[in-house]
HTML snippet that shows the backbone in 3Dmol.js (N, CA, C, O; Angstrom):
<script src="https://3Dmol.org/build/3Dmol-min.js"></script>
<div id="view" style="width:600px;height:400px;position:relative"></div>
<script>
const pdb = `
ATOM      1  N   UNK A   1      31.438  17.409 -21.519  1.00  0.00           N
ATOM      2  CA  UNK A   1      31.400  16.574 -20.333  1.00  0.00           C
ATOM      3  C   UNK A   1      32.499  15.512 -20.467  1.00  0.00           C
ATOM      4  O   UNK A   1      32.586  14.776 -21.449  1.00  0.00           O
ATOM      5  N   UNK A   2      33.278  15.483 -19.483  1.00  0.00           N
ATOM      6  CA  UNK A   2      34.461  14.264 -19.372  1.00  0.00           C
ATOM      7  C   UNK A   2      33.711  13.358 -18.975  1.00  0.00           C
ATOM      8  O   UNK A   2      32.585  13.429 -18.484  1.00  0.00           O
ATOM      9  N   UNK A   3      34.522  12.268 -19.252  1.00  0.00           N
ATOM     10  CA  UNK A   3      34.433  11.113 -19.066  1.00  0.00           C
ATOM     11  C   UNK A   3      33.831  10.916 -16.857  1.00  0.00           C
ATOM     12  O   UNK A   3      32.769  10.644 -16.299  1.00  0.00           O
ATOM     13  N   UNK A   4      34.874  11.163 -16.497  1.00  0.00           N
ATOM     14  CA  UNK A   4      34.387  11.332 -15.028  1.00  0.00           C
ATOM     15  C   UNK A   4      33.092  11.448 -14.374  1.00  0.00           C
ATOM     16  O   UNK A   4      32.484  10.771 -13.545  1.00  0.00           O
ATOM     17  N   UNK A   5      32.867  12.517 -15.010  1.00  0.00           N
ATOM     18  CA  UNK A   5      31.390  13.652 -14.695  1.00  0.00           C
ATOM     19  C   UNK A   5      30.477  12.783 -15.183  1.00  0.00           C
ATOM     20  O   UNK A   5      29.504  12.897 -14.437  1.00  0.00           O
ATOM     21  N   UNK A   6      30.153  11.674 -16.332  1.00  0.00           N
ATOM     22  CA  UNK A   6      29.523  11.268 -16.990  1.00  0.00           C
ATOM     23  C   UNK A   6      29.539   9.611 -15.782  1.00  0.00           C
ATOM     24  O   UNK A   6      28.581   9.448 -15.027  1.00  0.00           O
ATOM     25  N   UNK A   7      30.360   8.887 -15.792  1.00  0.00           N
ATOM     26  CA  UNK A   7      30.158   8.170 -15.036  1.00  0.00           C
ATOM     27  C   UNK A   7      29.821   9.012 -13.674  1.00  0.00           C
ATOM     28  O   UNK A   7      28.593   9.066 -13.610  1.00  0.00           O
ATOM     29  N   UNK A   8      30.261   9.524 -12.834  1.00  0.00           N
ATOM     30  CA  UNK A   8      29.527   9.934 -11.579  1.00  0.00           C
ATOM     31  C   UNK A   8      28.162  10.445 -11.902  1.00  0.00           C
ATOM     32  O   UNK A   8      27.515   9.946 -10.981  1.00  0.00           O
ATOM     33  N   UNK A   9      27.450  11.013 -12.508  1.00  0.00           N
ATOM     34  CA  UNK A   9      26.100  11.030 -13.290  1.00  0.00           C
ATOM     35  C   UNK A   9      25.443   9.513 -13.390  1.00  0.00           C
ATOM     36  O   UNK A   9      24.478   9.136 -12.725  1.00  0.00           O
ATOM     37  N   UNK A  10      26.143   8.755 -14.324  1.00  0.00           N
ATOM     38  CA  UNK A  10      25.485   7.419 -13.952  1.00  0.00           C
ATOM     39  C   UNK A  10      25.353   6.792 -13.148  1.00  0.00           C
ATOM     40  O   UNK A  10      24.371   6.049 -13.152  1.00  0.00           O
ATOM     41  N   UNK A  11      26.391   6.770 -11.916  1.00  0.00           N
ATOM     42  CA  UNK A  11      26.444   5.730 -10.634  1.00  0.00           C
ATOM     43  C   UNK A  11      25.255   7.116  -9.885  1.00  0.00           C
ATOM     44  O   UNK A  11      24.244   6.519  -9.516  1.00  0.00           O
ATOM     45  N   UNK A  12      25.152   8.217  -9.672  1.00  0.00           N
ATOM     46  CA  UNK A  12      24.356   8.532  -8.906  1.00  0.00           C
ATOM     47  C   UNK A  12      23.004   8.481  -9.550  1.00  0.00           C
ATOM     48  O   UNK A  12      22.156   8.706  -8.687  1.00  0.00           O
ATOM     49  N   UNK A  13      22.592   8.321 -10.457  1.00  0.00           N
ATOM     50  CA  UNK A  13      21.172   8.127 -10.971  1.00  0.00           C
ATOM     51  C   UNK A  13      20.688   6.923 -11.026  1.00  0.00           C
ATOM     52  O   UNK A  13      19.468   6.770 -11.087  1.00  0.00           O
ATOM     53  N   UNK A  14      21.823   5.507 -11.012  1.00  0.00           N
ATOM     54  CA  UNK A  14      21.401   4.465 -10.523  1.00  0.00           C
ATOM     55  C   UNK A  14      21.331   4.371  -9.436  1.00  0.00           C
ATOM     56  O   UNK A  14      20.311   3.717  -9.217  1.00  0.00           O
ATOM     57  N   UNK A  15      21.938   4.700  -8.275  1.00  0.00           N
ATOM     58  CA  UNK A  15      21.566   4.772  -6.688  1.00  0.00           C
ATOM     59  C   UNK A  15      20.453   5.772  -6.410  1.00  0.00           C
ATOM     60  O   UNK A  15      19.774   5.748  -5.384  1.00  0.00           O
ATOM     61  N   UNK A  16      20.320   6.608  -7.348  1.00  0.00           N
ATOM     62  CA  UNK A  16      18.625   7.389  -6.963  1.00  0.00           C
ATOM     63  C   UNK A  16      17.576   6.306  -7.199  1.00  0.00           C
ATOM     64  O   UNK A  16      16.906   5.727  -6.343  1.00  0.00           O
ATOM     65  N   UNK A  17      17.558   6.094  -8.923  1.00  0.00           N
ATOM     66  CA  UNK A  17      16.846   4.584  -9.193  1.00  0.00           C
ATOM     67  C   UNK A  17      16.623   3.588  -8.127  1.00  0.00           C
ATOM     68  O   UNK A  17      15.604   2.917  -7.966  1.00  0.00           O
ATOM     69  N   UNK A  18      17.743   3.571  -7.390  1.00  0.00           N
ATOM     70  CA  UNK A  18      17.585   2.150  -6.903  1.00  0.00           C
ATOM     71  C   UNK A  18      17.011   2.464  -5.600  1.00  0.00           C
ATOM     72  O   UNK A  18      16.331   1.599  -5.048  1.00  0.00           O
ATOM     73  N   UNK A  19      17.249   3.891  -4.890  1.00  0.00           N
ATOM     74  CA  UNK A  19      16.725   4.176  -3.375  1.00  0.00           C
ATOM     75  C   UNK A  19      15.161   4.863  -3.892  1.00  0.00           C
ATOM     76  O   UNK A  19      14.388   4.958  -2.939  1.00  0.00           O
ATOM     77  N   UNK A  20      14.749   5.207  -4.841  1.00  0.00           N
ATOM     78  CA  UNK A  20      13.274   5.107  -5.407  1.00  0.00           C
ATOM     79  C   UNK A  20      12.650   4.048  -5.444  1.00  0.00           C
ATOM     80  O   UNK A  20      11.478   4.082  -5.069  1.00  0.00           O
ATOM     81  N   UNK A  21      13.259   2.699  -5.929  1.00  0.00           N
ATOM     82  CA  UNK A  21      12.595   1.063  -5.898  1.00  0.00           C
ATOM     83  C   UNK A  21      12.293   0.721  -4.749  1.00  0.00           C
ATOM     84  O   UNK A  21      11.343  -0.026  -4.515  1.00  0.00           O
ATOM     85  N   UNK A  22      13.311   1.381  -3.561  1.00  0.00           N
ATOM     86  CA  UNK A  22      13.404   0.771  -2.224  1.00  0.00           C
ATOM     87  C   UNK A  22      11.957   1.730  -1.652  1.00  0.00           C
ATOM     88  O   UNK A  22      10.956   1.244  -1.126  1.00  0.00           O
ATOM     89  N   UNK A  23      12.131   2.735  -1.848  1.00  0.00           N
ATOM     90  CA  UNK A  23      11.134   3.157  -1.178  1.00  0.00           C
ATOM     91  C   UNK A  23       9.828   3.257  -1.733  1.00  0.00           C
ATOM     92  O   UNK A  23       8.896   3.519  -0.973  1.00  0.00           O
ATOM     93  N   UNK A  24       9.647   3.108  -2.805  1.00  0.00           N
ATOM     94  CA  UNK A  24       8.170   2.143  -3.579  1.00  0.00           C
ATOM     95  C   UNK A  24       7.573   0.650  -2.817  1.00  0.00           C
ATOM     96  O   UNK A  24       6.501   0.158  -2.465  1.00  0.00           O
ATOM     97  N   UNK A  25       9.271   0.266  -2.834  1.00  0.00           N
ATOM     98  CA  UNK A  25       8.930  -1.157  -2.311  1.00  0.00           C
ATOM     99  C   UNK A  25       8.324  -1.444  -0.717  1.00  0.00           C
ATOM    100  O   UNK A  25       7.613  -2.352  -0.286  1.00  0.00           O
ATOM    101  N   UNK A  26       9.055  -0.022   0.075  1.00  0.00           N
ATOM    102  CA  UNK A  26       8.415  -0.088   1.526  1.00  0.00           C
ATOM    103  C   UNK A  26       6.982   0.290   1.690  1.00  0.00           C
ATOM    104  O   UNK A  26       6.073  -0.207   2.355  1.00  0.00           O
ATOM    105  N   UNK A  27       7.040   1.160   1.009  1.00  0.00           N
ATOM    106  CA  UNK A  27       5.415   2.403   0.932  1.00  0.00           C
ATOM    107  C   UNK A  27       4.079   0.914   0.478  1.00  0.00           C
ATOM    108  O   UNK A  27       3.146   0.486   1.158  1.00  0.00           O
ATOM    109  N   UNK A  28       4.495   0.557  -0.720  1.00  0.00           N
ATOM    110  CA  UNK A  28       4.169  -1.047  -0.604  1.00  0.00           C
ATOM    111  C   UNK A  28       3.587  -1.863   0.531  1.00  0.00           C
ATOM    112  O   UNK A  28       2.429  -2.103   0.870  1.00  0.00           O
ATOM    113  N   UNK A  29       4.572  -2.150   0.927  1.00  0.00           N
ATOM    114  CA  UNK A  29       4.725  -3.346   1.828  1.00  0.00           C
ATOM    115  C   UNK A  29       3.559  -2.637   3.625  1.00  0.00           C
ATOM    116  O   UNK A  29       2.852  -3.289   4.394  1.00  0.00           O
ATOM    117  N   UNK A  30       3.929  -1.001   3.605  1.00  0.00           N
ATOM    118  CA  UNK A  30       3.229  -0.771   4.369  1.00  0.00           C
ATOM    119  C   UNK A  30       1.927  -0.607   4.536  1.00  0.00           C
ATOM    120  O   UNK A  30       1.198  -0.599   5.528  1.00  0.00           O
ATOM    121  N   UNK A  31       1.664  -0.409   2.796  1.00  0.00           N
ATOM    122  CA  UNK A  31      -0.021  -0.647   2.895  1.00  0.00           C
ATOM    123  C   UNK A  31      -0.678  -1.737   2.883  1.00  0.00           C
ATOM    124  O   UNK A  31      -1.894  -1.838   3.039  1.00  0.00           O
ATOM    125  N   UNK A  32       0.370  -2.919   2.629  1.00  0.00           N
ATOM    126  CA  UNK A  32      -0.055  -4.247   2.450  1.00  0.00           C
ATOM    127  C   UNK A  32      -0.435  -4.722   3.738  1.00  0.00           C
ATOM    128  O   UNK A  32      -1.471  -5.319   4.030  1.00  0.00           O
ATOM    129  N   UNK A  33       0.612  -4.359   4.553  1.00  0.00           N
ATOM    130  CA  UNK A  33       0.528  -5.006   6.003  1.00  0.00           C
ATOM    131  C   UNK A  33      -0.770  -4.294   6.316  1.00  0.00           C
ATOM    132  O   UNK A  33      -1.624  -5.175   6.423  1.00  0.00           O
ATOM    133  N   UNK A  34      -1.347  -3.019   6.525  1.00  0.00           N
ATOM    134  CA  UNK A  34      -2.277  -2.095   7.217  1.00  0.00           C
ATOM    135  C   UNK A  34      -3.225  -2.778   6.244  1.00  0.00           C
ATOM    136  O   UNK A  34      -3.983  -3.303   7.059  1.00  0.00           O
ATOM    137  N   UNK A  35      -3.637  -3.083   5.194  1.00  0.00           N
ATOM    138  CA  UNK A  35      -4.580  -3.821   4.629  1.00  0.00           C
ATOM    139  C   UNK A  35      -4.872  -4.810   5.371  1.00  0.00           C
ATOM    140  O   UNK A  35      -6.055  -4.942   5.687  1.00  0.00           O
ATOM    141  N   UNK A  36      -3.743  -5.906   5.919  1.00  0.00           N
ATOM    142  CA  UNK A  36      -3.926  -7.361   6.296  1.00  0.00           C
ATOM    143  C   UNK A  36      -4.571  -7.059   8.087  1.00  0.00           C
ATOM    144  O   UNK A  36      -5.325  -7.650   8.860  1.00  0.00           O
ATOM    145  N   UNK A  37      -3.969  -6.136   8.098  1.00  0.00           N
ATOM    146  CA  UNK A  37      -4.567  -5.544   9.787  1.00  0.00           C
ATOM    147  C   UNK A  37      -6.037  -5.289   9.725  1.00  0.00           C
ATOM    148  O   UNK A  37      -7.055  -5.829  10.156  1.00  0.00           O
ATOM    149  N   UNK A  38      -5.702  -4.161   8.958  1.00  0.00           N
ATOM    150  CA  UNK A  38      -7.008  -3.066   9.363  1.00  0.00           C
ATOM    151  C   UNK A  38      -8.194  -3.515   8.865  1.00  0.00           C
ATOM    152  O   UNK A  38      -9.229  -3.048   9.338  1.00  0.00           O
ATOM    153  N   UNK A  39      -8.243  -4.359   7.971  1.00  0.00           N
ATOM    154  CA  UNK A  39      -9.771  -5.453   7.878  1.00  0.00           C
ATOM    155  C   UNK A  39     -10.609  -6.103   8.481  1.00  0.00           C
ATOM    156  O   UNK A  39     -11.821  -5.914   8.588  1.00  0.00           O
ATOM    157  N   UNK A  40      -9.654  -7.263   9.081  1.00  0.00           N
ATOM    158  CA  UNK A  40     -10.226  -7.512  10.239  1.00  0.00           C
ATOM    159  C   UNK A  40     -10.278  -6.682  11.228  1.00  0.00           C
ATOM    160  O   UNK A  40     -11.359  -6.729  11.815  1.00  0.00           O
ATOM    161  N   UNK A  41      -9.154  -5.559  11.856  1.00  0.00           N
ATOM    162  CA  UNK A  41      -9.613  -4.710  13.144  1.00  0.00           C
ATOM    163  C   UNK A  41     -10.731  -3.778  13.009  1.00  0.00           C
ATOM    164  O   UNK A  41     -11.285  -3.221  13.957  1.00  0.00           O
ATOM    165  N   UNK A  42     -11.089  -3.616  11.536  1.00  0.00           N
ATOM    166  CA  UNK A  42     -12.468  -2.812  11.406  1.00  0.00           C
ATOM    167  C   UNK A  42     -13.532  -3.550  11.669  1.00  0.00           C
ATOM    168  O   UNK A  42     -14.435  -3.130  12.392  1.00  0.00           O
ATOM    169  N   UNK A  43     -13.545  -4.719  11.118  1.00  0.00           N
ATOM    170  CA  UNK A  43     -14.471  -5.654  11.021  1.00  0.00           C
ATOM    171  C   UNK A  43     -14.525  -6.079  12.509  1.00  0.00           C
ATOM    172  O   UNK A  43     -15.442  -6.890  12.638  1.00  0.00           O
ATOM    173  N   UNK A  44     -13.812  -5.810  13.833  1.00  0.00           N
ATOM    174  CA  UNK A  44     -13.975  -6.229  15.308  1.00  0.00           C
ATOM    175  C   UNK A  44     -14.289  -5.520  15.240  1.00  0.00           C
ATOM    176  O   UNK A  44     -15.381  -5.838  14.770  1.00  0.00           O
ATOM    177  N   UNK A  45     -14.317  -4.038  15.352  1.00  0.00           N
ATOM    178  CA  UNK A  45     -14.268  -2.493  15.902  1.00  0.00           C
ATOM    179  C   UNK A  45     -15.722  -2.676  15.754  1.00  0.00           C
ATOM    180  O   UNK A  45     -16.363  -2.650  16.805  1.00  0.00           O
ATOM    181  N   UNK A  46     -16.529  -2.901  14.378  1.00  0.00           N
ATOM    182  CA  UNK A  46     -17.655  -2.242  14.326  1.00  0.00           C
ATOM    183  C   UNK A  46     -18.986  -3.543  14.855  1.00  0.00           C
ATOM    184  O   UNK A  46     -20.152  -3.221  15.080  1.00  0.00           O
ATOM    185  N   UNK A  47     -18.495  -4.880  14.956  1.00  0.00           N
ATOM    186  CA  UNK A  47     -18.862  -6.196  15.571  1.00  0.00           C
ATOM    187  C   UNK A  47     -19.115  -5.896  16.827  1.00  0.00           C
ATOM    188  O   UNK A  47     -20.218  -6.029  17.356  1.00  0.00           O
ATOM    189  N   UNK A  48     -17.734  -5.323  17.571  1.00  0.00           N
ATOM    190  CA  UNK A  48     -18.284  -5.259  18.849  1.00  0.00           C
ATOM    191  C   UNK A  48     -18.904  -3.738  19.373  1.00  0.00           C
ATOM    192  O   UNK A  48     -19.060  -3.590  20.585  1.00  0.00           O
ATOM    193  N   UNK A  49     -19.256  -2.604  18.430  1.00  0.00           N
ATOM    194  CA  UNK A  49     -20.531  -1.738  18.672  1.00  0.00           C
ATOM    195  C   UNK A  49     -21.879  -2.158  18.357  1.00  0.00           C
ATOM    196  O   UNK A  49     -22.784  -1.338  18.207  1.00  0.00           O
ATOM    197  N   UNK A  50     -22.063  -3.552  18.240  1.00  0.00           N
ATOM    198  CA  UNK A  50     -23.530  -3.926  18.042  1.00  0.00           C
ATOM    199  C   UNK A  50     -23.954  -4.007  16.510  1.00  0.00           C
ATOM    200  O   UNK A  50     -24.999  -4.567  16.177  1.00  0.00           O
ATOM    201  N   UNK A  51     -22.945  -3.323  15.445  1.00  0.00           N
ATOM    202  CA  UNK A  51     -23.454  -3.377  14.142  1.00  0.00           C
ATOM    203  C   UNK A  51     -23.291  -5.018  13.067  1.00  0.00           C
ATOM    204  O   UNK A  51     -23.161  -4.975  11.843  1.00  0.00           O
ATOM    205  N   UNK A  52     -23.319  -5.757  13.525  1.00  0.00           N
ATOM    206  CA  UNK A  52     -23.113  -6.911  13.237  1.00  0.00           C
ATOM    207  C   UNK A  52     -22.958  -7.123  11.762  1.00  0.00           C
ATOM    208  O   UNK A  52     -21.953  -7.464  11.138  1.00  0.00           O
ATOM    209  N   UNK A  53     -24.496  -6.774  11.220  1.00  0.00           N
ATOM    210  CA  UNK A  53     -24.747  -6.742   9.689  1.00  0.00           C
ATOM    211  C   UNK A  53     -23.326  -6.152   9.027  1.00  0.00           C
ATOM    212  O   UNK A  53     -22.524  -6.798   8.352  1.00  0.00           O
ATOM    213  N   UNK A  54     -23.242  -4.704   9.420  1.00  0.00           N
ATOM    214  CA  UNK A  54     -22.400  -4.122   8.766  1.00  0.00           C
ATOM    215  C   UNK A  54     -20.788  -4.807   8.836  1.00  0.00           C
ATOM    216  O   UNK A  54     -19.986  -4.793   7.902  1.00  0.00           O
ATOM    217  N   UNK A  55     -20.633  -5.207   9.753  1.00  0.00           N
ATOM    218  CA  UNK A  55     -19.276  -5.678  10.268  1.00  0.00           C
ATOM    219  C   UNK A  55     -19.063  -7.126   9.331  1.00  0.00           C
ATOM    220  O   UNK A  55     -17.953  -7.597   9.081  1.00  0.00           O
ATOM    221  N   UNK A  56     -20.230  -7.656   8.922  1.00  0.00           N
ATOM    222  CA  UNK A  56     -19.992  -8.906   7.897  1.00  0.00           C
ATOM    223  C   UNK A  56     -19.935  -8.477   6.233  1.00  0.00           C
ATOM    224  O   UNK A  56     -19.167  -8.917   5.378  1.00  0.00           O
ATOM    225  N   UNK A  57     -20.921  -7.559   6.102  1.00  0.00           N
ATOM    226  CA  UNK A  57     -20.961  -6.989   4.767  1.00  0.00           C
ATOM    227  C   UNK A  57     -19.144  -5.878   4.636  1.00  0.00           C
ATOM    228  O   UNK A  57     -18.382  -5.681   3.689  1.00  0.00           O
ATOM    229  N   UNK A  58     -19.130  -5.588   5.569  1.00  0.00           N
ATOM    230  CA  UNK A  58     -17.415  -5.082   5.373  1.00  0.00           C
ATOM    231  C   UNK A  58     -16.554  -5.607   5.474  1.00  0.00           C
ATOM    232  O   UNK A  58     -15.483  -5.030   5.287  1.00  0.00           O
ATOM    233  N   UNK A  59     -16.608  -7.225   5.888  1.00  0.00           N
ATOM    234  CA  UNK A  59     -15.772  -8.176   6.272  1.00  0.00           C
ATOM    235  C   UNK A  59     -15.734  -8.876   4.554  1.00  0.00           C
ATOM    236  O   UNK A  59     -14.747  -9.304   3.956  1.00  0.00           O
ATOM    237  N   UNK A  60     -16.808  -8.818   4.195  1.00  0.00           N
ATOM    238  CA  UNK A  60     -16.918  -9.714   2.511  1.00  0.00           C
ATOM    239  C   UNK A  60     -16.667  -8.660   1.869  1.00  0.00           C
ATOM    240  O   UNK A  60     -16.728  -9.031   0.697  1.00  0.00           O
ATOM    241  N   UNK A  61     -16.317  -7.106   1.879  1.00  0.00           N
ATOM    242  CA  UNK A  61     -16.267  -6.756   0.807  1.00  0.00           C
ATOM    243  C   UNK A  61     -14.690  -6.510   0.779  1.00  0.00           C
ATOM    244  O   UNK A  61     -14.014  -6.397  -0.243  1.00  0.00           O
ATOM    245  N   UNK A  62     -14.147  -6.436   2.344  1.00  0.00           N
ATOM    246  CA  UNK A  62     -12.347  -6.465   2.375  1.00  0.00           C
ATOM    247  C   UNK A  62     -12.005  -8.167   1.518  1.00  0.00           C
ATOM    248  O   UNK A  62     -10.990  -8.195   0.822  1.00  0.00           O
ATOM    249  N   UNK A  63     -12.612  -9.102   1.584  1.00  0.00           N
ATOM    250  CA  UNK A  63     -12.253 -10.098   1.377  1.00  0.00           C
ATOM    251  C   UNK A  63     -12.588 -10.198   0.275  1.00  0.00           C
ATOM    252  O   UNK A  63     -11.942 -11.139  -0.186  1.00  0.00           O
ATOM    253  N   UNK A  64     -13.516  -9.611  -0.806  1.00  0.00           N
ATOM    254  CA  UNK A  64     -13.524  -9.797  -2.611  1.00  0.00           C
ATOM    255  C   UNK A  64     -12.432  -8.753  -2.793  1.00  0.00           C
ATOM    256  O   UNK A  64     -12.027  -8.936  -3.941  1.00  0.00           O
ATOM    257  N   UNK A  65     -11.875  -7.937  -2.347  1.00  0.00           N
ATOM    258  CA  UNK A  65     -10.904  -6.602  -2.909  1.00  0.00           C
ATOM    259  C   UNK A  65     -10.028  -7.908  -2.647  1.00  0.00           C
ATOM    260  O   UNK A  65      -9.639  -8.477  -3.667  1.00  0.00           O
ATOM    261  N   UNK A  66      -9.629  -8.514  -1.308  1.00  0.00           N
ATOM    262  CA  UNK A  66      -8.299  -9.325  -1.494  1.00  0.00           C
ATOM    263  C   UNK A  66      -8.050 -10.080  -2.499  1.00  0.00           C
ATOM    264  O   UNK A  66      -7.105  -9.977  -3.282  1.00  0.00           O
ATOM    265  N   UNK A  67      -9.141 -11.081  -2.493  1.00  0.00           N
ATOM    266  CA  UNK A  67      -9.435 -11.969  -3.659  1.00  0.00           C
ATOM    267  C   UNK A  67      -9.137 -11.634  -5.227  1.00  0.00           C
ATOM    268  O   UNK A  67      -8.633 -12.387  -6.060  1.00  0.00           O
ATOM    269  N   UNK A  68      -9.591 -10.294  -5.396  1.00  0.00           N
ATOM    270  CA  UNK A  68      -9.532  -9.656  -6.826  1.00  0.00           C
ATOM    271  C   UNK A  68      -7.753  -8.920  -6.789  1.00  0.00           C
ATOM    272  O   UNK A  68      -7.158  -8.426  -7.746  1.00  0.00           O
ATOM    273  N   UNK A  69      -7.442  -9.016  -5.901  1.00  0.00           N
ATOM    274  CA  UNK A  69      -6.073  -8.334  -5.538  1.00  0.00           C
ATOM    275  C   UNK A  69      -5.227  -9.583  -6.747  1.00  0.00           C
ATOM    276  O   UNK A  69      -4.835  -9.635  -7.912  1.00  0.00           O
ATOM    277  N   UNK A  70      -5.324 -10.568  -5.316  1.00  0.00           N
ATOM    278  CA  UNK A  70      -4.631 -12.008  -5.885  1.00  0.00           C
ATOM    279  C   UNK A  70      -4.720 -12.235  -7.246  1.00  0.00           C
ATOM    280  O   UNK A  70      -3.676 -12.562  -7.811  1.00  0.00           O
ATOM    281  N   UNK A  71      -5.661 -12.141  -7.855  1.00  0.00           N
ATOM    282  CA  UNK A  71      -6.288 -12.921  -9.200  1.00  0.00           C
ATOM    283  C   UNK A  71      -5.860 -11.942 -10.101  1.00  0.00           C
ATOM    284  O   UNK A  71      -5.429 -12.364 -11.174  1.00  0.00           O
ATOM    285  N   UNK A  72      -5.878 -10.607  -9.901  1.00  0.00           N
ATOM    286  CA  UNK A  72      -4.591  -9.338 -10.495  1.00  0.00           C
ATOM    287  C   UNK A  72      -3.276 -10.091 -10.571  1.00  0.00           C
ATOM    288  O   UNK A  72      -2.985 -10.759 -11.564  1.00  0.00           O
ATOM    289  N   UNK A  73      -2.431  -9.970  -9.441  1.00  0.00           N
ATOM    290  CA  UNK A  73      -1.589 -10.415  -9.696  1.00  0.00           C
ATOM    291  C   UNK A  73      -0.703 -11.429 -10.280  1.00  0.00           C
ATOM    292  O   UNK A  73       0.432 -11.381 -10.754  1.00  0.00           O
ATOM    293  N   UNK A  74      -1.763 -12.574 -10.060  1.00  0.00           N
ATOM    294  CA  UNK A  74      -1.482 -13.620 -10.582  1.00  0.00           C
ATOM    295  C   UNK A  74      -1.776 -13.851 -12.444  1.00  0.00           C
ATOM    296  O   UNK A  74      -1.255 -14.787 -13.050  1.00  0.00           O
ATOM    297  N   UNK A  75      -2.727 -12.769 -13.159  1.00  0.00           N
ATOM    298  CA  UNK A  75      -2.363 -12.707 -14.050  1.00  0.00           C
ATOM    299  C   UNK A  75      -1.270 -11.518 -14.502  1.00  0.00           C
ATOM    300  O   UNK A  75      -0.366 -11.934 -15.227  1.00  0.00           O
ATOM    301  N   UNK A  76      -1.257 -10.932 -14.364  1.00  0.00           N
ATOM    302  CA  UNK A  76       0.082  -9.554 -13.992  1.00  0.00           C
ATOM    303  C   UNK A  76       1.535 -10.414 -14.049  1.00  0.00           C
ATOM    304  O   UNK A  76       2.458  -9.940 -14.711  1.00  0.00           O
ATOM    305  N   UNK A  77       1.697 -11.608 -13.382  1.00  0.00           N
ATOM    306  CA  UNK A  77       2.707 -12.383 -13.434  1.00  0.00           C
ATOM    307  C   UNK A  77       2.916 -13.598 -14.602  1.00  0.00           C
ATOM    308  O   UNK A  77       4.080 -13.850 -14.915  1.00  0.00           O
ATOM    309  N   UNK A  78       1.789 -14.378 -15.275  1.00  0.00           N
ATOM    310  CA  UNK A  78       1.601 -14.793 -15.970  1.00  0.00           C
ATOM    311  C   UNK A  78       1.583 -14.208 -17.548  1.00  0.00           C
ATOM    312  O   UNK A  78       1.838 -14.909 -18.528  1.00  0.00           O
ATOM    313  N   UNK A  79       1.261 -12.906 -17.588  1.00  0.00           N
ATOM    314  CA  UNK A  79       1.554 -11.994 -18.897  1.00  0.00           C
ATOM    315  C   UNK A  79       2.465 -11.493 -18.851  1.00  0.00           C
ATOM    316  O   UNK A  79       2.776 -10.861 -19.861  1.00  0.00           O
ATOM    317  N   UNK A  80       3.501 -11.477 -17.564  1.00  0.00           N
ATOM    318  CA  UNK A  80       4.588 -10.776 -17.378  1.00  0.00           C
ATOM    319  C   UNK A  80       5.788 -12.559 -18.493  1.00  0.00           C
ATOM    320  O   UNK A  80       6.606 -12.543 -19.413  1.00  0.00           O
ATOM    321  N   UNK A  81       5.434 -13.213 -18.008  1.00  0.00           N
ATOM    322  CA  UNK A  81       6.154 -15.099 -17.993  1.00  0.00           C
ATOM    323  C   UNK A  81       5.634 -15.218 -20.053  1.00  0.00           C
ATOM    324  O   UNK A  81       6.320 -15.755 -20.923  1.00  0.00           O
ATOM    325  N   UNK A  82       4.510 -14.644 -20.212  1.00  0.00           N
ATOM    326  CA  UNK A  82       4.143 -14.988 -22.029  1.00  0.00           C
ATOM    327  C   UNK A  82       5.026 -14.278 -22.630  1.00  0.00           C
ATOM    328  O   UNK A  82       5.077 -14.266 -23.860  1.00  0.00           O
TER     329      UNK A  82
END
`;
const viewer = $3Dmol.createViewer("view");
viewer.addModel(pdb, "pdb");
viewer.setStyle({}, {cartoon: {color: "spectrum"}});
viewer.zoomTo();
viewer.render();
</script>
């Protein structure tokens, strides 16, 4: 392998690398958003069919997953910083 072939090998496996991060990072971001949505729009959806109970008990249990989300991350970032 020349020299050439070997760098064009590296610049394209870092631009694969890097369009893999990108699209981790969207796939991400899209479940994050549909999380921040779809909690509360479940929690209306099933409020306004009369199920009330259920619509609060699914409303607290989207809101301990968030909670436990946060408190992940925030040590995830802190052992990342030790």
């Amino acid at each position: 392998m020349d020299i050439s072939s070997a760098l064009e090998y590296r610049t394209m496996l870092s631009w694969l690398t890097a369009a893999l991060g990108e699209l981790a990072g969207a796939v991400f971001g899209i479940i994050l958003f549909a999380w921040w949505l779809g909690g509360p729009a479940v929690t209306a959806i099933v409020w306004s069919e009369g199920d009330k109970l259920l619509a609060v008990q699914f409303l607290a249990a989207w809101a301990v997953v968030t909670a436990l989300y946060f408190t992940a991350a925030w040590l995830i970032r802190r052992a990342r910083r030790a």
